[in-house]
C-alpha positions as CSV (number, residue, x, y, z in Angstrom):
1,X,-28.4,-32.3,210.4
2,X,-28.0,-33.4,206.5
3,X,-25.1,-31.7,206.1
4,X,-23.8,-32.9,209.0
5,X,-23.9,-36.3,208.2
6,X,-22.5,-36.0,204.8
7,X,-19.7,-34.5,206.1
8,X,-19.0,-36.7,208.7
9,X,-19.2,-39.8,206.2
10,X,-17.3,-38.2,203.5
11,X,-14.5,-37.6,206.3
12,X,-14.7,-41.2,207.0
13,X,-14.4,-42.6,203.8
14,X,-11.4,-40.4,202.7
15,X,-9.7,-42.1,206.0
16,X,-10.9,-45.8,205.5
17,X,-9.5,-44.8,201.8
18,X,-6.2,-43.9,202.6
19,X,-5.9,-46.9,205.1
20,X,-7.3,-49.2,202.5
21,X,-4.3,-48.1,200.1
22,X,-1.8,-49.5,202.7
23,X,-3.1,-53.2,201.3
24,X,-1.7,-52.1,197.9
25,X,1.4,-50.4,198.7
26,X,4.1,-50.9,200.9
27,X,2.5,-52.1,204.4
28,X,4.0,-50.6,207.5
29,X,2.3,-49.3,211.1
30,X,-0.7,-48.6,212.5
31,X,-1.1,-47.1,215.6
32,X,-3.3,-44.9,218.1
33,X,-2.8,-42.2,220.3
34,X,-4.3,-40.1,223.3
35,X,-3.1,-37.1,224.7
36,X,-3.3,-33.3,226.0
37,X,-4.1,-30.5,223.9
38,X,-3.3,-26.6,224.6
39,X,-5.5,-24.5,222.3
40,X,-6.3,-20.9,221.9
41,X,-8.5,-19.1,219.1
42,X,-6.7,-16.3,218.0
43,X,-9.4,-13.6,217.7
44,X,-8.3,-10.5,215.5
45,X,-10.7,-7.4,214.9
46,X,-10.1,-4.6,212.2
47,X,-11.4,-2.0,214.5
48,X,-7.4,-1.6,216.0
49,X,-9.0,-0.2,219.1
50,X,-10.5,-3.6,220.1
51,X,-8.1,-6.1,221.7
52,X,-9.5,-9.4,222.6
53,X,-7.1,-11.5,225.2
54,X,-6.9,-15.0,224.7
55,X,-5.4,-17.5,226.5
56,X,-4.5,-21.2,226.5
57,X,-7.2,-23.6,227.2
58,X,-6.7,-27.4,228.3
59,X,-8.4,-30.1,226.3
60,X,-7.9,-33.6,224.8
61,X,-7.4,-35.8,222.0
62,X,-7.8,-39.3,220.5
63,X,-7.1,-41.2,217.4
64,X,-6.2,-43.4,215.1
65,X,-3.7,-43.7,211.9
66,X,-1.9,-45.6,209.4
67,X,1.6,-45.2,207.8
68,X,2.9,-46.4,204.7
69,X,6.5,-46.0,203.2
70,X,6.1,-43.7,199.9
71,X,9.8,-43.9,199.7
72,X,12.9,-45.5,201.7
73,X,12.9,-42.8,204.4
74,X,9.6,-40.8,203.5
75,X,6.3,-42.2,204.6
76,X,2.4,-40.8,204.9
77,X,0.5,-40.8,207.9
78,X,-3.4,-40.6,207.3
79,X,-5.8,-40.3,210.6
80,X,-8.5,-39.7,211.9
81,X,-9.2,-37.8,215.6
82,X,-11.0,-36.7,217.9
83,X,-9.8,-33.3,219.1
84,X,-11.0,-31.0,221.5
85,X,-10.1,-26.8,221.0
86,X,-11.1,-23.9,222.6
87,X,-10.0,-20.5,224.8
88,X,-9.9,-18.6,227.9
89,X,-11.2,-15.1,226.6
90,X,-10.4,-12.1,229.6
91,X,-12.1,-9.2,229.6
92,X,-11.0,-7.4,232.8
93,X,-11.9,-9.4,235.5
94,X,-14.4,-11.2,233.7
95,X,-13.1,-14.1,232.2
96,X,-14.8,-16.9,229.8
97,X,-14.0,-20.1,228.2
98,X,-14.9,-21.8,224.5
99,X,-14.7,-25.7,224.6
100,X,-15.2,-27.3,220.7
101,X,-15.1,-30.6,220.2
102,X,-13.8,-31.8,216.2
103,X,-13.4,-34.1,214.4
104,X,-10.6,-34.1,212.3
105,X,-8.6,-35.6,209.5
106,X,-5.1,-35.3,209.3
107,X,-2.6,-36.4,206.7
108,X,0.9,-36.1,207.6
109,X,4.3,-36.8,205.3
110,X,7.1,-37.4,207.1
111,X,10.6,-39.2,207.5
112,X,12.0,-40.9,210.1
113,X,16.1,-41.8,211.7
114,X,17.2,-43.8,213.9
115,X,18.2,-42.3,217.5
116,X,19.4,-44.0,220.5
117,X,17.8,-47.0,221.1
118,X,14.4,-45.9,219.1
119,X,13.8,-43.4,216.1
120,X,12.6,-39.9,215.6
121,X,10.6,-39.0,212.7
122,X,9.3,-35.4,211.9
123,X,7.3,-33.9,209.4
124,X,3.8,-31.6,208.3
125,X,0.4,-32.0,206.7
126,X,-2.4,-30.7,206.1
127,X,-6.1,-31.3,208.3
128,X,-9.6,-30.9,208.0
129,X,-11.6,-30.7,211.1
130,X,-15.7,-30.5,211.4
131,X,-16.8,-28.9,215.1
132,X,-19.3,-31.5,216.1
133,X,-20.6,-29.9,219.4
134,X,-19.2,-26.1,221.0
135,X,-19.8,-24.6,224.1
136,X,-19.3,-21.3,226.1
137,X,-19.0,-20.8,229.5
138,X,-19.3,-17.3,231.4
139,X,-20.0,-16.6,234.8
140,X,-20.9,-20.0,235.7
141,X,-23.4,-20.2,233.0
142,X,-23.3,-22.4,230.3
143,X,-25.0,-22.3,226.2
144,X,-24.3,-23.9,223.1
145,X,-22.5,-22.4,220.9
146,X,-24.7,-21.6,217.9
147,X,-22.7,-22.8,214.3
148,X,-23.4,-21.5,210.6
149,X,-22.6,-18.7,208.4
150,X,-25.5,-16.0,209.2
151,X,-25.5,-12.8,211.8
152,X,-27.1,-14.4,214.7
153,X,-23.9,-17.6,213.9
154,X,-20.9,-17.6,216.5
155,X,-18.5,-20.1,214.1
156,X,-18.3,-22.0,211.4
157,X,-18.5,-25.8,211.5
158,X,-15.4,-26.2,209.3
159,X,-11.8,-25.4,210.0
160,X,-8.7,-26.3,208.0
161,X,-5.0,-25.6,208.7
162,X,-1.5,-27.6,208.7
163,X,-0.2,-29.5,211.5
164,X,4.0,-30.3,212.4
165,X,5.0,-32.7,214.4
166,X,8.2,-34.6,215.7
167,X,7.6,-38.6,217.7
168,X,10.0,-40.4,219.0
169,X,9.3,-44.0,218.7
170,X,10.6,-47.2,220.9
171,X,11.9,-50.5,219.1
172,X,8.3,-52.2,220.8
173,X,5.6,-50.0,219.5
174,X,5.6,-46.8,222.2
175,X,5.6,-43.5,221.1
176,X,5.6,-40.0,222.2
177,X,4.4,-37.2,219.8
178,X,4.6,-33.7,219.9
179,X,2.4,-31.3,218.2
180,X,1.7,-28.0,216.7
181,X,-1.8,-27.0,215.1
182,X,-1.6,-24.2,212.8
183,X,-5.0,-23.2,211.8
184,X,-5.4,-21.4,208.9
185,X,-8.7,-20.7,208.4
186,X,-10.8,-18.1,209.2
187,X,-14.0,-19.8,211.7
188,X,-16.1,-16.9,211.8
189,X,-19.4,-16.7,210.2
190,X,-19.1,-15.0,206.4
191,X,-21.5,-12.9,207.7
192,X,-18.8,-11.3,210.3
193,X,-15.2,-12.2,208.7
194,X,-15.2,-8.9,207.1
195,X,-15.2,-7.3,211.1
196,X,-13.5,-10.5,212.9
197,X,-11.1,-13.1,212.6
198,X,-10.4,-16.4,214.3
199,X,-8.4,-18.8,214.3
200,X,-7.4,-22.2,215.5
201,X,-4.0,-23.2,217.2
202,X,-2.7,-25.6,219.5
203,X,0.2,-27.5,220.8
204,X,-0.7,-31.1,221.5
205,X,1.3,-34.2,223.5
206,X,0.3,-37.6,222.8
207,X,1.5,-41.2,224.2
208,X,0.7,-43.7,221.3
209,X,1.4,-47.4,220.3
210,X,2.1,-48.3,217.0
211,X,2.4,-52.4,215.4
212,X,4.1,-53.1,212.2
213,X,2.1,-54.4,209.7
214,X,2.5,-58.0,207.8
């Protein structure tokens, strides 16, 4: 539960950071956004033999961010979300689902254009994500799922990977946002990730509004 909390406040004070540097540098938007995320955790085993099917799972997200100019056309996007991940796991006619619920920092760079009678901006980042609460779900039964870095673990609390995006943005503040999550590390327990990969990934749409800054 320590650790827990550290993490968690050391995740918000990088964000409040980064959005405090907007009062020193160039001031442009902040926004928020909700939306729909498709997630899967790509589970790979070095025992060839063993093929686990994964499929799409539909969750959520919510969050806040800042942007401010870095140059003419490039800016920086720092945020802070809350996401939820997981995956449909088949095993013949047995089928069960992984719902985690993160909280996660990204920090995107990006440019932007105009198009039409809005703009389009695209760009990539990193993210750090911390699984606050996980659950499985088989045969109509329910358990938490169990995080840490030891045998009897399921996955780690941590995750960490780079995100893409493209928004197209209205002259009054709407915007629409597509997403892609790639995650790029590996959430099993050290105990295991010599046996077991997996990893997080997930397309994401988001409706937002943003509001220039002073």
């Amino acid at each position: 539960m320590l650790i827990k909390r550290y993490v968690m406040k050391k995740l918000l004070l990088i964000t409040f950071l980064s959005i405090g540097a907007i009062s020193v540098s160039a001031q442009s938007r902040f926004g928020a956004r909700a939306g729909v995320n498709l997630s899967k955790i790509a589970f790979d085993h070095t025992d060839p033999n063993v093929v686990i099917d994964n499929k799409y799972a539909t969750s959520f997200q919510v969050g806040a961010y800042a942007e401010f100019k870095l140059l003419p056309k490039i800016f920086m996007q720092p945020g802070l979300e809350l996401s939820g991940h997981g995956s449909k796991i088949v095993d013949g006619q047995a089928e069960s689902k992984l719902n985690l619920m993160y909280l996660k920092v990204p920090l995107h760079f990006g440019t932007r254009v105009g198009l039409g009678l809005g703009s389009i901006s695209f760009g990539a980042g990193p993210y750090f994500s911390y699984a606050l609460s996980g659950k499985s779900s088989s045969g109509g039964q329910d358990a938490d799922i169990q995080f840490g870095n030891e045998m009897d673990d399921e996955l780690k609390r941590t995750d960490f990977g780079l995100n893409l995006f493209s928004s197209y943005q209205l002259p009054l503040g709407l915007n629409f946002t597509l997403g892609y999550q790639l995650g790029l590390s590996n959430n099993m327990p050290n105990a295991l990730s010599d046996q077991l990969k997996a990893k997080n990934s997930s397309i994401s749409f988001s409706v937002g509004y943003a509001i220039k800054l002073p």
